[in-house]
BAFI-3210 file (N, C-alpha, C; in Angstrom, 3 decimals, decimal comma, padded with zeros to 6 digits):
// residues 275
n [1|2|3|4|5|6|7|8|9|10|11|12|13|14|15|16|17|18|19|20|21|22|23|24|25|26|27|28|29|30|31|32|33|34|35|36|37|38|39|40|41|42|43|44|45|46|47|48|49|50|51|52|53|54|55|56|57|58|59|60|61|62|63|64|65|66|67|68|69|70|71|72|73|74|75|76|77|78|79|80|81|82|83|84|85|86|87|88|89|90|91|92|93|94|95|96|97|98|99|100|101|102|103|104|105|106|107|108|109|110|111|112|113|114|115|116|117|118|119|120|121|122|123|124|125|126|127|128|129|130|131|132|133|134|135|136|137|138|139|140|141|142|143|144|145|146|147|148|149|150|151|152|153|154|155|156|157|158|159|160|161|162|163|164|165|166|167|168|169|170|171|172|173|174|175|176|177|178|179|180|181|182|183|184|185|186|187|188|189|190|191|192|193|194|195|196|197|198|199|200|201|202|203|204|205|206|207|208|209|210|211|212|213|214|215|216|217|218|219|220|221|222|223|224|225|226|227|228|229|230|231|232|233|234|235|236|237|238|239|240|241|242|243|244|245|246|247|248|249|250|251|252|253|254|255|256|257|258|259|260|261|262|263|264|265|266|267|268|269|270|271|272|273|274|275]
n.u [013,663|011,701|012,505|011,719|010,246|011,199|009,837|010,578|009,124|006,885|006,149|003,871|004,245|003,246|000,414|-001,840|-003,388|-002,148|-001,555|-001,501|-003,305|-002,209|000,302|-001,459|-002,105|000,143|001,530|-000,434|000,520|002,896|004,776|006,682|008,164|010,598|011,744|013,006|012,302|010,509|007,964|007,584|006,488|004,657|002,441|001,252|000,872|-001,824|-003,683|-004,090|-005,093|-003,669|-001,539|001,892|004,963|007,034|010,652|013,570|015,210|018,015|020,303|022,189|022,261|022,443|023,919|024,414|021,495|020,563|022,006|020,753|017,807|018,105|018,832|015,607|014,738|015,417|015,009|012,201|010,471|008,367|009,011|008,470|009,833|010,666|010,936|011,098|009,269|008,182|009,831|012,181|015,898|016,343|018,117|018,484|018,087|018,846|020,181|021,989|020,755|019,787|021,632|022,440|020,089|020,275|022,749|022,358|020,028|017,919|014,316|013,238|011,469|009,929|007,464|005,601|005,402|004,903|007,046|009,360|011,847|010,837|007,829|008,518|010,167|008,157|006,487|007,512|008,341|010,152|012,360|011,756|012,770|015,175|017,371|019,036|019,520|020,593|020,559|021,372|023,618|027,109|027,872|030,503|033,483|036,142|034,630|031,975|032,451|033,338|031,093|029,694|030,834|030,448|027,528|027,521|028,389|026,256|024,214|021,725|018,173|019,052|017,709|017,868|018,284|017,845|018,210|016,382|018,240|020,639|019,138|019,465|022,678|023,137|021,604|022,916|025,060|024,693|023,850|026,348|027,817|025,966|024,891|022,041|020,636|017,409|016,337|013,904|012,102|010,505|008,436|006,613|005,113|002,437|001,107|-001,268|-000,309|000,988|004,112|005,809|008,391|009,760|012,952|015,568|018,646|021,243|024,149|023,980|021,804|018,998|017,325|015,570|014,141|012,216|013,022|010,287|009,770|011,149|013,010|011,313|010,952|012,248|013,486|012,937|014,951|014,917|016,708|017,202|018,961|022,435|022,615|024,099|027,478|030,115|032,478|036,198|039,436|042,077|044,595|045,461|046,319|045,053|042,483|041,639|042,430|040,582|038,249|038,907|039,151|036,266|034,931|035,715|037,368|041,000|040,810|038,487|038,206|040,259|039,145|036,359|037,425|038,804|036,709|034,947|037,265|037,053|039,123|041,799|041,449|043,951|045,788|045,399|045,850|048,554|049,830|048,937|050,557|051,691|050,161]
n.v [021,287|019,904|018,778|020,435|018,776|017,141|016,413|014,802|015,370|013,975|015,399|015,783|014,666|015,784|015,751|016,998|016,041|013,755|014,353|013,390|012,647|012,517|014,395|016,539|017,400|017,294|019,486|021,348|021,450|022,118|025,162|025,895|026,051|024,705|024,729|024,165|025,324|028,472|029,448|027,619|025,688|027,397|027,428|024,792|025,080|027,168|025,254|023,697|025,323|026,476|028,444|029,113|030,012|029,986|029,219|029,661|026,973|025,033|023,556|025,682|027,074|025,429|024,701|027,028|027,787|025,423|025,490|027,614|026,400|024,295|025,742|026,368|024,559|023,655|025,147|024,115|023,910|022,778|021,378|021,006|019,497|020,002|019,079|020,412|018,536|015,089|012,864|014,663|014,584|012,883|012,858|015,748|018,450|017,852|016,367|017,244|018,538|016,423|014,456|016,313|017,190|014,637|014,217|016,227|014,589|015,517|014,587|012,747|012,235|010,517|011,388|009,462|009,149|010,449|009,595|010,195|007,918|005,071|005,328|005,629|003,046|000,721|001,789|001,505|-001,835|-002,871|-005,411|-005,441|-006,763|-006,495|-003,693|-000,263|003,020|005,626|008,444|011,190|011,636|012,910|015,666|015,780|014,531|012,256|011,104|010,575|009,117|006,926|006,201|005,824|003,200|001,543|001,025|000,044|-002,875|-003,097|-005,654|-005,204|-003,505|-000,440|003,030|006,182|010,218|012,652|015,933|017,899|018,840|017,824|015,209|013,843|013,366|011,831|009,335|009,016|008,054|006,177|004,214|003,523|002,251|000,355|-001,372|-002,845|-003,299|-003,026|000,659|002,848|005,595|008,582|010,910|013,613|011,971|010,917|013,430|014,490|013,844|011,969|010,350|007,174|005,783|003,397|002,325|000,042|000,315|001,277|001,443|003,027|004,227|006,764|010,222|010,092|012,862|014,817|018,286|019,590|018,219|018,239|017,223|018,088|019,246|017,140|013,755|010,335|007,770|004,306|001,433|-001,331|-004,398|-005,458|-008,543|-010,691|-010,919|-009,738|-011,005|-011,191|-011,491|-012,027|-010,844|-007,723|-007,282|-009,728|-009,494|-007,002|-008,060|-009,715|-008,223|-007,399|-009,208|-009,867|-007,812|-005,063|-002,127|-000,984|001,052|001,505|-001,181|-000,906|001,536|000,167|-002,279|-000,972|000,321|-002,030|-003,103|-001,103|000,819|003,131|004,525|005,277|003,785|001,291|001,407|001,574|-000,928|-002,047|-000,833|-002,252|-003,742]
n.w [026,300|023,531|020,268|017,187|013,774|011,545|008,315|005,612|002,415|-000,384|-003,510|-005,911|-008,988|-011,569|-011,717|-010,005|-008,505|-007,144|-004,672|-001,508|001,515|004,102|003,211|003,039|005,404|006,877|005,819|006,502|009,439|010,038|010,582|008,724|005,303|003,224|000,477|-003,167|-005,186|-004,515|-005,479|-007,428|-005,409|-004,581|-006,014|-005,707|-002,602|-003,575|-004,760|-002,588|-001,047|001,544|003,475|003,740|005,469|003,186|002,549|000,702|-000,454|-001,857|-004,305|-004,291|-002,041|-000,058|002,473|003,556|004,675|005,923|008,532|009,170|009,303|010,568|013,223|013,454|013,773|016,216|017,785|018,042|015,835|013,251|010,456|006,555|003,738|000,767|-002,434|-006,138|-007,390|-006,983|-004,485|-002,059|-002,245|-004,067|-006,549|-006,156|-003,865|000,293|001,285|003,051|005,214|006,638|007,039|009,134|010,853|011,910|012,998|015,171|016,444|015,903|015,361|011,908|009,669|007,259|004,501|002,202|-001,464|-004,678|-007,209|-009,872|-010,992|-009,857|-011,087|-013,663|-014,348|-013,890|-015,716|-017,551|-018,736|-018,057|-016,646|-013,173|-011,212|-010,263|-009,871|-010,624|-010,072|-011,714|-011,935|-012,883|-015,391|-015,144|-016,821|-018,821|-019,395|-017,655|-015,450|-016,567|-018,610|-017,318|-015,920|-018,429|-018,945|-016,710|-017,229|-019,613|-018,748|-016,847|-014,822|-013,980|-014,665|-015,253|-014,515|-015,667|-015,325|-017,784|-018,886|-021,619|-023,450|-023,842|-024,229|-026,844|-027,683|-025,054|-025,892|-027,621|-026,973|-025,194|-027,414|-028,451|-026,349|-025,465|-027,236|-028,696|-026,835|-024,891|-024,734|-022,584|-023,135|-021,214|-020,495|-019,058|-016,934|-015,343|-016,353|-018,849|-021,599|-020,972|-022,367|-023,043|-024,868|-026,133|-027,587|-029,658|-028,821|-031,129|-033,096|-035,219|-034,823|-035,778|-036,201|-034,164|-033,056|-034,931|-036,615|-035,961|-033,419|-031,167|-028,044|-025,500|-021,870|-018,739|-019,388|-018,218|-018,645|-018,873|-019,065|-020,366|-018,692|-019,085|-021,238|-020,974|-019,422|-020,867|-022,477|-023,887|-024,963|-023,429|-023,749|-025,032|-027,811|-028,856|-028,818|-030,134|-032,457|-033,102|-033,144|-035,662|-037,114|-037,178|-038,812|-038,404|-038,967|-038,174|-036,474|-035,383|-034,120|-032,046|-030,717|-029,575|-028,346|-026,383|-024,628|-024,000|-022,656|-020,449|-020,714|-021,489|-025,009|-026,064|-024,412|-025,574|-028,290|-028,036|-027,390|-029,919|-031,619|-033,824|-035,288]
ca.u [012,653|011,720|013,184|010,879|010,449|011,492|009,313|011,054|007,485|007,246|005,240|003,222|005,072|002,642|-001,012|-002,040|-004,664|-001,532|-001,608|-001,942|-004,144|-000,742|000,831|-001,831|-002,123|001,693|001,792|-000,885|000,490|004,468|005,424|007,823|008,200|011,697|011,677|013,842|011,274|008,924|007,243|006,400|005,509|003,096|001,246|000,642|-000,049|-002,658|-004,129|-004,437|-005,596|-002,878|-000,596|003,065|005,975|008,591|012,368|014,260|016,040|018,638|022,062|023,062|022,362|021,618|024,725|023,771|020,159|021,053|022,065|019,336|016,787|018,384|018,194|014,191|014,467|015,643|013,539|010,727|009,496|008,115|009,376|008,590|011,366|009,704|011,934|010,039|008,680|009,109|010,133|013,564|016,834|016,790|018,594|017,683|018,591|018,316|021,319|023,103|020,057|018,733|022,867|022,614|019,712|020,661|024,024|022,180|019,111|016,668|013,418|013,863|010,278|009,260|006,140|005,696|004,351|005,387|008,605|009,347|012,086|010,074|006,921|008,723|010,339|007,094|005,798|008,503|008,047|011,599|012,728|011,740|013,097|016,872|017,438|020,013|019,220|022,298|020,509|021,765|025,268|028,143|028,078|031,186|034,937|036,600|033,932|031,056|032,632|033,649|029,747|028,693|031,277|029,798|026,849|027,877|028,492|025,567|023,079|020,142|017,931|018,939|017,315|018,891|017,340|018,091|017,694|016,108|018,984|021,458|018,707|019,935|023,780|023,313|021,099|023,984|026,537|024,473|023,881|027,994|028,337|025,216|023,997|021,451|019,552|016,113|015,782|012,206|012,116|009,635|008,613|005,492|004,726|001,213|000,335|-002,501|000,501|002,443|004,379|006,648|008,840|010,591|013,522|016,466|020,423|021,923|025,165|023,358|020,329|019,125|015,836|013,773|013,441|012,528|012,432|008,834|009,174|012,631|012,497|011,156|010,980|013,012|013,239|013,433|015,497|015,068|017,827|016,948|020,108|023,242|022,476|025,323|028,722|031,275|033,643|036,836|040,494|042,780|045,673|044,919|046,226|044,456|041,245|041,542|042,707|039,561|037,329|039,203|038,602|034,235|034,897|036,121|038,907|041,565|040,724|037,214|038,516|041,019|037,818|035,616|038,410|039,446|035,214|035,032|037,810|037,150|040,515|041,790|041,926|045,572|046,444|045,311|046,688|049,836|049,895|048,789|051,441|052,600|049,384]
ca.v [021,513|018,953|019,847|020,103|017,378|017,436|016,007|014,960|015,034|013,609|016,282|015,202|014,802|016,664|015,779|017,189|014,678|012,417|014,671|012,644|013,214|012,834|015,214|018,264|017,082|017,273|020,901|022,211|021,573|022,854|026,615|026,189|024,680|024,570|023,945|024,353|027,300|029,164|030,196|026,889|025,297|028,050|026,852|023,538|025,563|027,728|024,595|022,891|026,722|027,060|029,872|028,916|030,563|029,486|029,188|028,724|025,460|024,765|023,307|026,900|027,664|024,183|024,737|028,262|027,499|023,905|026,045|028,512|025,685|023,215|026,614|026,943|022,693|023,024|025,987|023,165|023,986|021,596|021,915|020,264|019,503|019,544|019,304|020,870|017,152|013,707|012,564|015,438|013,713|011,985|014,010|016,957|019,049|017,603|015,185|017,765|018,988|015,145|014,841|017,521|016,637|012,978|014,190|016,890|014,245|016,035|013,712|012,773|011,569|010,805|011,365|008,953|009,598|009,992|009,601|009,832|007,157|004,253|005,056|004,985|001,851|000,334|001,727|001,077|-002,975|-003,681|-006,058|-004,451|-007,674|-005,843|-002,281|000,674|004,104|006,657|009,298|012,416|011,482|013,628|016,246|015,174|013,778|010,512|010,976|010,472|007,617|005,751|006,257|004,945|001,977|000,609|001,226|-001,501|-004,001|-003,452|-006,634|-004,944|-002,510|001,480|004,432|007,476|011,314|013,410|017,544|017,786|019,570|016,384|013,569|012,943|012,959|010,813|008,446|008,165|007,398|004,579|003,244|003,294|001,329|-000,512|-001,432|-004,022|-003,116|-001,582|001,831|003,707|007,340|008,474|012,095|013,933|011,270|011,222|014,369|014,567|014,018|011,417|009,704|006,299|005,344|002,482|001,846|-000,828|001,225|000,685|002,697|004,041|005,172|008,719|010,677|010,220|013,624|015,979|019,913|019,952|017,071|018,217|016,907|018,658|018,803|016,233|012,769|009,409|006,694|003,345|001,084|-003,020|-004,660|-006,285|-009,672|-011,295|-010,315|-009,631|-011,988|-011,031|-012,030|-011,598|-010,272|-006,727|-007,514|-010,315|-008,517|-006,132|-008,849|-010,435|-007,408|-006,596|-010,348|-009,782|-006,804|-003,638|-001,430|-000,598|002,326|000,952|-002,262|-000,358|001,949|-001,261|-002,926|000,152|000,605|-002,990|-003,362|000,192|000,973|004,568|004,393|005,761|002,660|000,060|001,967|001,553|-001,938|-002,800|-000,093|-003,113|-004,335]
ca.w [025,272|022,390|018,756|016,099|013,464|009,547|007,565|003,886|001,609|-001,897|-003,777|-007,269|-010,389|-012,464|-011,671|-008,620|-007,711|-006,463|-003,426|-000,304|002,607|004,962|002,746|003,483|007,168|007,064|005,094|007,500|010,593|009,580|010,255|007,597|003,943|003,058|-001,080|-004,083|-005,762|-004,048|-006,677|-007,504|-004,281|-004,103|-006,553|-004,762|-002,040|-003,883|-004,944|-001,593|-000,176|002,279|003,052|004,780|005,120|002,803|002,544|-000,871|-000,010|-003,439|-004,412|-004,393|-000,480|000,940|003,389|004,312|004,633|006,686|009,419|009,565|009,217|012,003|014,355|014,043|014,721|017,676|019,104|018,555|014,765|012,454|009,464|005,582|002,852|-000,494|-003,727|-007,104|-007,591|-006,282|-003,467|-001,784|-001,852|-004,831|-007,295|-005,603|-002,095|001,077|001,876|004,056|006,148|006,625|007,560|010,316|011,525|012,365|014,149|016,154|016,843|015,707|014,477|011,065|008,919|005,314|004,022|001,318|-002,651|-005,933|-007,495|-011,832|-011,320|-010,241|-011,789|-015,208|-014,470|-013,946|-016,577|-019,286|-019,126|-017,989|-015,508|-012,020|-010,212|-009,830|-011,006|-010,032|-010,387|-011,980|-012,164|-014,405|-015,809|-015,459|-018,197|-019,948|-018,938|-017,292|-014,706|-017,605|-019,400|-017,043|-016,162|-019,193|-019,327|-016,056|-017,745|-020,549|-017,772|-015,959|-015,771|-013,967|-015,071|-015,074|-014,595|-015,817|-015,696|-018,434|-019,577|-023,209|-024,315|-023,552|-024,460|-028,177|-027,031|-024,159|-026,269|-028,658|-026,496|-025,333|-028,159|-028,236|-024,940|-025,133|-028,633|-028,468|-025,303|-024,937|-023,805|-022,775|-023,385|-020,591|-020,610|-018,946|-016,496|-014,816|-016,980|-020,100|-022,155|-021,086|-023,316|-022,994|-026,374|-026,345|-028,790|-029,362|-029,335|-032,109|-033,439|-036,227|-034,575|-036,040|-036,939|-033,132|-032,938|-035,868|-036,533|-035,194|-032,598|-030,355|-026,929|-024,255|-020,128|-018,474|-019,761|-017,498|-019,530|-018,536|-019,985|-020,080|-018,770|-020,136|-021,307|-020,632|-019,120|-022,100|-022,976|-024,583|-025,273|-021,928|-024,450|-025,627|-029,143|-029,627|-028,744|-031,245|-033,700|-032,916|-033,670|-036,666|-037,782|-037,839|-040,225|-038,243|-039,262|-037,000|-035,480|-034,625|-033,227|-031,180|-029,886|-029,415|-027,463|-024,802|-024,511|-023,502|-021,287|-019,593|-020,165|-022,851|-026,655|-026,291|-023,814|-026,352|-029,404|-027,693|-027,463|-031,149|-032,911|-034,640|-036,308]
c.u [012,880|012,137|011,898|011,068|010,402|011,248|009,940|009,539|008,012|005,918|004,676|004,197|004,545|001,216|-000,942|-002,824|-004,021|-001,293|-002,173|-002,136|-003,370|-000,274|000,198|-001,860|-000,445|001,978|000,734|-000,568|001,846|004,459|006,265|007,857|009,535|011,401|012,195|013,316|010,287|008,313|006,962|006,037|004,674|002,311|000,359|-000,069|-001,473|-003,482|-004,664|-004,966|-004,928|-001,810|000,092|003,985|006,822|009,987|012,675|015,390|016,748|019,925|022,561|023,100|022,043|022,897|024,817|022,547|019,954|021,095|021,147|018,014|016,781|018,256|016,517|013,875|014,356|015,254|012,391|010,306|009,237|008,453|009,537|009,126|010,830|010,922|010,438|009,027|008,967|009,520|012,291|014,570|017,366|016,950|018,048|018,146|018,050|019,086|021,819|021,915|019,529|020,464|022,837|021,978|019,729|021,298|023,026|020,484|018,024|015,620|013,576|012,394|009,999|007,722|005,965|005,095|005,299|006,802|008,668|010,005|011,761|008,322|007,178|009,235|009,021|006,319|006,230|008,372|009,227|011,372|012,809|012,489|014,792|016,686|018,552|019,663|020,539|021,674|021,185|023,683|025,897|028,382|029,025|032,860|034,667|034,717|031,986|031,249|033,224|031,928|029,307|029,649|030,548|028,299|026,680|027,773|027,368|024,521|021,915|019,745|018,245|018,157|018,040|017,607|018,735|017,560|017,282|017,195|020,414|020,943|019,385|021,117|023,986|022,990|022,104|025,394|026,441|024,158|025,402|028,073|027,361|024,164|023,022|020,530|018,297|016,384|014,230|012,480|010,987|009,803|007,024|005,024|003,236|000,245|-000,728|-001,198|001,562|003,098|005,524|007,337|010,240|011,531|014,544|017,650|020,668|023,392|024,923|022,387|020,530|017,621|014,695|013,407|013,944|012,400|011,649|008,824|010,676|012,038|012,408|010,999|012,010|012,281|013,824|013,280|015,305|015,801|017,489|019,015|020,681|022,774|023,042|026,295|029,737|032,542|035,053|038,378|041,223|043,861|044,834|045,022|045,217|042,806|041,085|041,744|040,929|038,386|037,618|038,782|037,134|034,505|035,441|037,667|039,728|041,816|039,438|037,558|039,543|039,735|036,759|036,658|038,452|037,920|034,784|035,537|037,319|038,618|040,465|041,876|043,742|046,272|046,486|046,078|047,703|050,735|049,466|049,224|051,565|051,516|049,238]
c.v [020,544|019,653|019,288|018,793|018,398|017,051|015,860|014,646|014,833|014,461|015,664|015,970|015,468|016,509|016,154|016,586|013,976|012,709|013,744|013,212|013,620|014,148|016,729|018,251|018,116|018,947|022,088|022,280|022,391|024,143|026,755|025,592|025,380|023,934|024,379|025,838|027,195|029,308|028,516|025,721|026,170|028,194|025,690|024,206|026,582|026,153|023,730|024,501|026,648|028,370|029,194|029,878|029,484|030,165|028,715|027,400|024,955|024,358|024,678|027,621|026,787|024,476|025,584|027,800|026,663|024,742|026,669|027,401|024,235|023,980|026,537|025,149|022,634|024,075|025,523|023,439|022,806|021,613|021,155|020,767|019,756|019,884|019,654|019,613|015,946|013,868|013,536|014,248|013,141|012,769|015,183|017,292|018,222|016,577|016,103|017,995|017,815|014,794|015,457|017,275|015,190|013,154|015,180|016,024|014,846|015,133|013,841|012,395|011,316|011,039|010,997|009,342|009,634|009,892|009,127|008,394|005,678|004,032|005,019|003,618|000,702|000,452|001,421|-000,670|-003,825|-004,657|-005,436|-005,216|-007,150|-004,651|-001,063|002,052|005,023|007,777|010,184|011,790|012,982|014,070|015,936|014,749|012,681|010,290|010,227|008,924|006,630|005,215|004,709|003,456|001,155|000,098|-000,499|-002,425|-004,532|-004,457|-006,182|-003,647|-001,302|002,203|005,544|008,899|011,911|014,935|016,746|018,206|018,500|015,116|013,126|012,460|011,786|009,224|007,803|007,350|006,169|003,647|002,895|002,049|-000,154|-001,153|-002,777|-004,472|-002,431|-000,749|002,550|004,528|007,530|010,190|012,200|012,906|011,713|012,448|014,043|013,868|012,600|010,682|008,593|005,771|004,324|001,881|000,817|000,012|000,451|001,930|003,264|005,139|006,816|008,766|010,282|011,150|014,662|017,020|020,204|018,974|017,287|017,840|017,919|018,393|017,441|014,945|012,074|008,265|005,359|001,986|-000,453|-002,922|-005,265|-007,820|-010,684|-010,520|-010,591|-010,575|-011,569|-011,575|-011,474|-010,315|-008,770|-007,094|-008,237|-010,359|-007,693|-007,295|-009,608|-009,477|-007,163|-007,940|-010,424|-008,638|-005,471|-003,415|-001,386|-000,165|001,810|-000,298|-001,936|000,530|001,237|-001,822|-002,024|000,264|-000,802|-003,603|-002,392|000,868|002,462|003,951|004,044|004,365|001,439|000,224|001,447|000,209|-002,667|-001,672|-000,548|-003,634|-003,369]
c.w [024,107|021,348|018,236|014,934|011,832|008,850|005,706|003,077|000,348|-002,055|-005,249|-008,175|-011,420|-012,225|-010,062|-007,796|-006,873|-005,166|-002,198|001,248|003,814|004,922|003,295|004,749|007,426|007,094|006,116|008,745|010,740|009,665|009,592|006,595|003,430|001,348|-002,022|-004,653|-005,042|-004,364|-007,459|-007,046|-003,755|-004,357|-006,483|-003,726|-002,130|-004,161|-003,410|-000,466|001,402|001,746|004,356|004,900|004,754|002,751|001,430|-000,420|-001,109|-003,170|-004,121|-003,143|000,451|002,373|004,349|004,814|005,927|008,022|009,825|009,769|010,992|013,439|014,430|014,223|015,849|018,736|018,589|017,140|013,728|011,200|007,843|004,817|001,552|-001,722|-005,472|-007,285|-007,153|-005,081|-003,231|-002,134|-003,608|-006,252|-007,355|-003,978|-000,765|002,230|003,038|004,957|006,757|007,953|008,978|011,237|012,545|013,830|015,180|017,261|016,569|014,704|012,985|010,382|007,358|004,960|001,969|-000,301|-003,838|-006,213|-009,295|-011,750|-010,626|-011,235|-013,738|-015,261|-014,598|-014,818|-018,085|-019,605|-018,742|-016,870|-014,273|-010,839|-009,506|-010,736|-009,821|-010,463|-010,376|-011,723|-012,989|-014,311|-015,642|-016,840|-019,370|-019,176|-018,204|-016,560|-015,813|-018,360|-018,228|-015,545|-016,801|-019,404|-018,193|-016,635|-018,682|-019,729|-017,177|-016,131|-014,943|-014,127|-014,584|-014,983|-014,606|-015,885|-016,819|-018,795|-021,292|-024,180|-024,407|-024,217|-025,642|-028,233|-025,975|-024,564|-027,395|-028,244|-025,683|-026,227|-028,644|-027,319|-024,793|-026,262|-027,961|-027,812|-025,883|-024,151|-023,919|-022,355|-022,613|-020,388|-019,993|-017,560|-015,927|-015,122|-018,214|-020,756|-022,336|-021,338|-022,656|-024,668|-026,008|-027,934|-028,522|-029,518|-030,310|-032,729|-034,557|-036,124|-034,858|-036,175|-035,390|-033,379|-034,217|-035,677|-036,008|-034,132|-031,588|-028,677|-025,952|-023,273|-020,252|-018,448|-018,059|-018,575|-018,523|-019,452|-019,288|-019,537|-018,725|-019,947|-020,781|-020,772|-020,741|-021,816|-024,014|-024,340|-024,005|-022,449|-024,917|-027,008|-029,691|-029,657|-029,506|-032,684|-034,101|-033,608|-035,461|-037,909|-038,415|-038,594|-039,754|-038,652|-037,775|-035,977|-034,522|-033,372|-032,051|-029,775|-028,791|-028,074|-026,318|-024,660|-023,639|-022,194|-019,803|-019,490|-021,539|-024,053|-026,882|-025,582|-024,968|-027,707|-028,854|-027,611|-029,068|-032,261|-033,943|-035,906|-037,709]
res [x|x|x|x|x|x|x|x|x|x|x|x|x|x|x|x|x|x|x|x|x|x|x|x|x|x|x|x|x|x|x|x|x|x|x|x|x|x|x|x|x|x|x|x|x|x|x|x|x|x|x|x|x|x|x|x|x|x|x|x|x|x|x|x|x|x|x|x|x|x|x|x|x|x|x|x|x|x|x|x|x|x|x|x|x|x|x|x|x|x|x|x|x|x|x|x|x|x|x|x|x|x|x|x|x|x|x|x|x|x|x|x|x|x|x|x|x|x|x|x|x|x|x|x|x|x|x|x|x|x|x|x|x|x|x|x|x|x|x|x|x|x|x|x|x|x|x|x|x|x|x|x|x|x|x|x|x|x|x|x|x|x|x|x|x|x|x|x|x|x|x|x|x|x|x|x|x|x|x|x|x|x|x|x|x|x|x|x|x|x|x|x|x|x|x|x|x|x|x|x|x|x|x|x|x|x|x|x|x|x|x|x|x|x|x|x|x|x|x|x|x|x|x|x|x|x|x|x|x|x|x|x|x|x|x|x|x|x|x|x|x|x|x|x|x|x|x|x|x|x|x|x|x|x|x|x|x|x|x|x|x|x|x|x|x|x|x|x|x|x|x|x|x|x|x]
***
């Protein structure tokens, strides 16, 4: 007996118009929709006047789930992936069941359509000719900074996602790593609404968002990138001597320096006790 097939679908980012003709083909022929919330892929499906049976499909049971879902594969069912928006996979559930399927052979398909992080790149103005997508940073430790130091390095354009409750933090700690660059603030995409704000980092930057203007829904950052590779002194000392020469204090030029190399504060401190 043939296994069923697993359709990964990209679902609309906020306008529902971006629905594609594939897509309902796809969604009507499937005895199953496998998707992060039910509750609201069943408002797509109220909109496209189907009725499926769904499955909650999430970081929090993709491993449980995986199993149960690769059984009704392979007694022949057809079965679509759908993540709340955008195209599954891409910061979002779907790696392990895509995984499973492979090793057990079971047909594998995409069904192509929207996605936030190219249509903000495209729409922010950057350089589309090379670009890397980070997606959401690591909330906070090594794993985070040594993030955003590649970050510094990097020479083609980023895409980062961000929560609203992170954007002003994250935006400060690139303007730490990456003064100088453009970033575009991209919020709402393809909705009534939807806004692009392009600013330059700077280590002062303050005042985007006021009392009445705090960010909401999830942002997509698009970060121009590095101009040129950094240049600095081979010697640690005389890398800090160097900073401390254009006008920084000690502590800064010590900061500056371990930020640069990618290396700790405490390592470089350690080496310029003496200054």
């Amino acid at each position: 007996m043939s296994t069923g097939t697993l359709y990964l679908c990209a679902t609309p980012i906020g306008n529902l118009e971006d629905v594609s003709l594939r897509l309902i083909k796809v969604l009507t022929r499937c005895e199953i929709i496998a998707c992060e919330d039910t509750r609201h892929t069943l408002k797509l499906l109220n909109h496209l006047e189907l009725k499926k049976r769904l499955i909650s499909y999430h970081e929090h049971n993709e491993q449980q789930r995986t199993q149960e879902l690769i059984g009704f594969l392979e007694e022949g069912m057809d079965i679509a992936l759908l993540s709340d928006a955008g195209m599954p996979l891409i910061s979002d559930p779907g790696a392990v069941i895509v995984k499973k399927a492979r090793e057990r052979q079971i047909n594998v398909t995409v069904v192509p359509g929207p996605n936030a992080a190219l249509c903000a790149l495209v729409l922010s103005g950057m350089d589309c000719a090379r670009f890397v997508f980070e997606g959401f940073l690591p909330v906070k430790g090594k794993e985070r900074l040594g993030r955003l130091q590649a970050l510094a390095a990097e020479q083609r354009t980023a895409i980062l996602y961000e929560s609203p409750h992170r954007l002003e933090d994250t935006i400060k700690q690139l303007a730490q790593y990456c003064p100088g660059r453009e970033l575009a603030l991209i919020r709402e995409l393809t909705k009534l609404h939807e806004e692009c704000l392009k600013i330059t980092l700077d280590s002062n930057i303050i005042g985007l968002f006021g009392p009445e203007s705090q960010p909401r829904g999830e942002y997509v950052l698009v970060l121009q990138g590095a101009l040129e590779k950094q240049t600095y002194p081979e010697d640690i000392k005389a890398h800090v001597l160097a900073l401390m020469a254009s006008g920084m204090d000690k502590k800064e030029a010590v900061k500056t320096a371990a930020r640069q190399r990618g290396v700790s504060k405490d390592s470089v401190y350690k080496e310029c006790l003496e200054l």
